[in-house]
PLY file of the C-alpha trace (Angstrom):
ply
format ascii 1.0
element vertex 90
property float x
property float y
property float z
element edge 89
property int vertex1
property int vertex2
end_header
0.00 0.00 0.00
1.47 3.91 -1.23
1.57 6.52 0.84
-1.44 8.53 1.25
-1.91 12.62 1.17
-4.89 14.63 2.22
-5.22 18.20 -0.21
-6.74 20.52 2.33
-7.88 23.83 0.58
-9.15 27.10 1.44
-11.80 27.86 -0.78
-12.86 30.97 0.63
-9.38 32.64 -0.17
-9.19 31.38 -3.63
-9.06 34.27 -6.23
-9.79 32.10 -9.55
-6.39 31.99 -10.80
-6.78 28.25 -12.33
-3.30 27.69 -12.06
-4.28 24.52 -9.93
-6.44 23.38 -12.60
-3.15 23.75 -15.20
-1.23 21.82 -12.88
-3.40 18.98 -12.23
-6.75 19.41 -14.26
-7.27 15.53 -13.38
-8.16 16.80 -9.84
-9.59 20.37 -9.91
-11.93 22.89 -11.55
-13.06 26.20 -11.86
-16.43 27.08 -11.34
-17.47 29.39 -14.10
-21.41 28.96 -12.95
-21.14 31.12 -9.48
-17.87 32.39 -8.70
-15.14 31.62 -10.76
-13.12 29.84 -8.14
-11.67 26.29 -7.96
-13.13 23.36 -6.65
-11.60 20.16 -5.84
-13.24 17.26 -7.95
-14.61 14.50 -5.62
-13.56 16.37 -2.77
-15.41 16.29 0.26
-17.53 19.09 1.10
-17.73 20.67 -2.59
-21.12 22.04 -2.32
-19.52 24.13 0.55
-18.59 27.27 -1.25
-16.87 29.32 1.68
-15.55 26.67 3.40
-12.59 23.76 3.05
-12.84 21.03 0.87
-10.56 17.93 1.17
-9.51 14.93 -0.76
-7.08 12.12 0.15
-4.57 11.04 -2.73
-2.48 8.47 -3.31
1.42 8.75 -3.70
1.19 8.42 -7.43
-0.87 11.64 -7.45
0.89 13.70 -5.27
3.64 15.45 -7.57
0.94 16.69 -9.85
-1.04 18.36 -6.84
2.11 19.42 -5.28
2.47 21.33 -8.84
-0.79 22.79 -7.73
-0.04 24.21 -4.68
3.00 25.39 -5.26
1.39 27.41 -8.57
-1.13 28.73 -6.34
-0.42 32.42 -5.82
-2.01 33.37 -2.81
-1.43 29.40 -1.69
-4.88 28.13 -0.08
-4.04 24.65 -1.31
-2.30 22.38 1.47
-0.94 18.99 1.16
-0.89 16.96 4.47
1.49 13.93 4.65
-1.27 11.49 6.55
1.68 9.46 8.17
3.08 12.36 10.37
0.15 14.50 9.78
2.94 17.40 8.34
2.24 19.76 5.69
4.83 19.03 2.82
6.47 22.13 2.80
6.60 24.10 -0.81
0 1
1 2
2 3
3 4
4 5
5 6
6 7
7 8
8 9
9 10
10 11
11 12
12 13
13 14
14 15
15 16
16 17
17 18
18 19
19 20
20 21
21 22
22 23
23 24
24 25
25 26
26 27
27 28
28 29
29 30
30 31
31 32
32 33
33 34
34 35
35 36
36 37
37 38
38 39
39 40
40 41
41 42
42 43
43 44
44 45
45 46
46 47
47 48
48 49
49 50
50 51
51 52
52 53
53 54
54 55
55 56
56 57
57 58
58 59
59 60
60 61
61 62
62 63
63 64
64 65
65 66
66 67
67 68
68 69
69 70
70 71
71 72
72 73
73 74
74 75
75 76
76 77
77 78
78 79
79 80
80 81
81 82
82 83
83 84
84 85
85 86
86 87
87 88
88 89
């Protein structure tokens, strides 16, 4: 079994740059219908449009969404490394 990573991000904060969705379209998009901010597919809470929203990935998935974050320019996208419970640092 891989090692796992939970994508915690700050919806509220987001400013609609879509550089997440550039990075790893597999796993977000924008939301052209209300606000024009990201959204995590398959993430939990997604119909929460201030809140978090959080998905757990698997290793293979995590260079792509570290791509993400690290694109992010007011970063509101967190990874969490769910063995030590650390954010990988960007």
């Amino acid at each position: 079994m891989g090692k796992k990573y939970k994508i915690r991000y700050d919806r509220e904060n987001c400013i609609g740059a879509a550089s997440c969705v550039a990075a790893a379209e597999d796993f977000w998009t924008m939301d052209e219908s209300t606000d024009g901010k990201a959204d995590i597919l398959k993430g939990k809470n997604p119909t929460t449009k201030n809140g978090w929203q959080e998905l757990i990935i698997d290793e293979k998935d995590f260079v792509k969404n570290l791509e993400a974050a690290k694109s992010c320019p007011v970063n509101v996208i967190h990874i969490i490394d769910m063995e030590t419970n650390e954010e990988v640092h960007l």
